[in-house]
C-alpha angles and dihedrals in degrees: 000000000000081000077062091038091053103037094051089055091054094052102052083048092061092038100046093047144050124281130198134192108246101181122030102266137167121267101214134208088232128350118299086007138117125309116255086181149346110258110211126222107268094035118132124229139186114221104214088173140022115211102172103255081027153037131199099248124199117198132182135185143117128308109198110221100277104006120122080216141096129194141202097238137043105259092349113112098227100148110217109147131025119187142173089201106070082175085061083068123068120202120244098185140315122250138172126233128219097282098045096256109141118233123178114227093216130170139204135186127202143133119286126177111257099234098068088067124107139189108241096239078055090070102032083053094047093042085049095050101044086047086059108047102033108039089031094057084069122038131338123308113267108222124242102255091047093102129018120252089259091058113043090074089071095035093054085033089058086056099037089110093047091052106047089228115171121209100279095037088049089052100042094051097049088050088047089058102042087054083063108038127082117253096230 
């Protein structure tokens, strides 16, 4: 009874919050089936059902006309999906951004394993963290507001080597520091 207990508070707790993807992970037509997409560390996700190694995961955000990605904000290349199966995505609307150009919101839902799931302050504490120590260790802190969101991804990419980031590390930190920085 206190397993049920347990596992039913859990579960409201996954289904009641935000979730974010903290590892790049699949996002599968059924459990343990084929892959529709690619989910990206940072991207935010709505559980619509928990199944124990799973949950039935919903995610939204903005196709630009011919990528293969989708990100989190409207014009903002925030890099949260990647597919080879533009059909695995339905569109939701199209809308332009500031400069005319034409994105597609699209959605897709699909399986993806629990434990790539992260709280959102998870990530911001890790990204933090990982901003500190390894580009710290180097020189002064930028601040935040030092470079847009469109352009942190090539300012940590340019010190990648410096910083012995491996792939997830690479990715949280740049979306810890989008989610700081201003979009203009």
């Amino acid at each position: 009874m206190r397993k049920i207990l347990t596992h039913l508070a859990l579960a409201s707790l996954l289904l009641g919050a935000e979730n974010f993807i903290g590892s790049n992970t699949e996002i599968l037509d059924k459990v343990s089936g084929k892959p529709l997409a690619t989910l990206l560390v940072g991207a935010k996700v709505e559980i619509l059902k928990d199944d124990k190694e799973y949950v039935l995961a919903q995610y939204q955000g903005y196709l630009p006309e011919g990528s293969d990605i989708s990100y989190a904000r409207l014009g903002v290349l925030e890099a949260d999906l990647k597919t080879t199966n533009l059909k695995a995505l339905k569109q939701v609307e199209k809308v332009k951004d500031d400069y005319d150009n034409e994105w597609l919101k699209v959605s897709i839902k699909g399986f993806v394993k629990k434990d790539s799931l992260k709280p959102l302050a998870t990530l911001q504490t890790e990204g933090e963290e990982l901003f500190k120590t390894r580009c710290g260790g180097c020189h002064a802190l930028h601040h935040y507001d030092e470079y847009n969101a469109n352009v942190w991804p090539s300012v940590v990419e340019s010190m990648r080597a410096n910083s012995a980031l491996d792939d997830t590390e690479f990715a949280t930190l740049v979306r810890f520091l989008q989610s700081k920085a201003p979009t203009e």
